[in-house]
matplotlib code that plots the C-alpha trace (Angstrom):
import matplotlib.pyplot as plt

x = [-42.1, -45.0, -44.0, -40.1, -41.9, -43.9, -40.9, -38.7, -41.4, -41.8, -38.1, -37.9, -40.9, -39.5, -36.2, -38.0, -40.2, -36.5, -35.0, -37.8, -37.6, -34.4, -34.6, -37.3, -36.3, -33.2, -34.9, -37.2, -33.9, -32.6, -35.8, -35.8, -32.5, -33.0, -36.4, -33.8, -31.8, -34.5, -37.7, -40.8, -41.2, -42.3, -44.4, -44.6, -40.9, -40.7, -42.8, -44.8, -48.5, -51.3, -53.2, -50.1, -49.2, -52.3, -52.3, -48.6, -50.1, -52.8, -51.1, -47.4, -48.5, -46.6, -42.8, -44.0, -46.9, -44.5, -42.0, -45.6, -46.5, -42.6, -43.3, -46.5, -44.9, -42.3, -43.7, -46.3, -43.5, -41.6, -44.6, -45.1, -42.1, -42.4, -45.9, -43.7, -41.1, -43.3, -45.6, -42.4, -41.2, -44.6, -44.5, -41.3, -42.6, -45.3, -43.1, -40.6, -43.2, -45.4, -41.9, -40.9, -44.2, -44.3, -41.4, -42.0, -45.9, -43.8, -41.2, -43.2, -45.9, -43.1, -41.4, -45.2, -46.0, -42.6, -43.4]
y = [48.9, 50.4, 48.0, 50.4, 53.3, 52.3, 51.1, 54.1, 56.6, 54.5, 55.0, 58.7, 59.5, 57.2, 59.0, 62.7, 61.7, 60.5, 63.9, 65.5, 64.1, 63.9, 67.6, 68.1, 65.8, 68.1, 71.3, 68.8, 68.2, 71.7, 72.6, 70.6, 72.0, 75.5, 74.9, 73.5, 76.7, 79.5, 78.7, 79.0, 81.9, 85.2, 87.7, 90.0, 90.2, 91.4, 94.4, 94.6, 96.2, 94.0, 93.3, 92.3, 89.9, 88.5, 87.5, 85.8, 84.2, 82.8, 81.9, 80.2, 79.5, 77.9, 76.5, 72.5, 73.0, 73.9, 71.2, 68.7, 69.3, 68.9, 65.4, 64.6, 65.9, 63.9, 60.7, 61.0, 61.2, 58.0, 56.2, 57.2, 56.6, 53.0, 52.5, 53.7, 51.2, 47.7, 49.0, 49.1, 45.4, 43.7, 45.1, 43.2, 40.1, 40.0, 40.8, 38.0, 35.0, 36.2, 35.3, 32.5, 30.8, 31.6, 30.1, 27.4, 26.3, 27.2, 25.2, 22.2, 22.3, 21.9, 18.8, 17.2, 18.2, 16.8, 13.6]
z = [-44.3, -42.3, -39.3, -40.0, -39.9, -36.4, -34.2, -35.9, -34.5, -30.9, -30.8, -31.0, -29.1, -26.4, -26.8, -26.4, -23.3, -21.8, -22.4, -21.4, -18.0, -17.3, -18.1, -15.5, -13.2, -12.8, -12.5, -9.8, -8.0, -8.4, -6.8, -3.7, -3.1, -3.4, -0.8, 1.3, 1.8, 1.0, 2.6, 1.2, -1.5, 1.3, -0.8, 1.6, 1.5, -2.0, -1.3, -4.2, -4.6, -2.8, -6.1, -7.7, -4.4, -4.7, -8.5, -8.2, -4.9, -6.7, -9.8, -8.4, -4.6, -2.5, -3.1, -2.0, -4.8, -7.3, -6.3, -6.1, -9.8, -11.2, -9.0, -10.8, -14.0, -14.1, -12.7, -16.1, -18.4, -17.0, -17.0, -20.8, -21.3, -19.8, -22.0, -25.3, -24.6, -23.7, -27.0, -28.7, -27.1, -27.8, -31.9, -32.0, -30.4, -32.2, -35.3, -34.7, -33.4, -36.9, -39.1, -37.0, -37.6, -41.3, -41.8, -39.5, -41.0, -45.1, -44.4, -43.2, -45.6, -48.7, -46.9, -46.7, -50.9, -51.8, -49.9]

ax = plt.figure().add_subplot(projection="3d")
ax.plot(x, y, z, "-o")
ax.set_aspect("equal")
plt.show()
């Protein structure tokens, strides 16, 4: 029952960190496309006060660092994602080989009693 419980939670974790990055690996894709076509983000465009300038340009930076960290972002989900899912495959390995062998050693200690 516990074991259920386990591979039931693997499953749906797995099945979040999926979304999850499909989700951002779309707004990763979205992103590259619209640095295609606009540029880099020009502060000095948008005209706003200097102290105000400088906070967003400290705080978002550049375009390619925001693109960067959606990169790095979604790379650490897949990976996750891949950790969750040969976790989940080695719980049922070990699962099946532990019943296999109990029935295997059960089954061939009762033909050597009734001997």
């Amino acid at each position: 029952m516990i074991s259920y419980y386990v591979l039931r939670t693997a499953y749906v974790v797995l099945l979040i960190c999926l979304i999850i990055h499909v989700l951002l690996r779309g707004v990763w894709i979205a992103a590259i496309g619209l640095r295609y076509v606009s540029g880099d983000i020009d502060y000095a465009k948008l005209r706003y006060q200097p102290r105000f300038t400088d906070w967003l340009a400290h705080h978002i930076g550049s375009f390619d660092d925001y693109i960067e960290r959606l990169e790095r972002y979604c790379s650490i989900l897949f990976s996750v994602a891949f950790l969750i899912i040969f976790c989940f495959l080695s719980l049922v390995t070990y699962m099946l080989v532990t019943v296999v062998l109990r029935f295997v050693f059960s089954w061939g200690g009762r033909g050597r009693l009734a001997a």
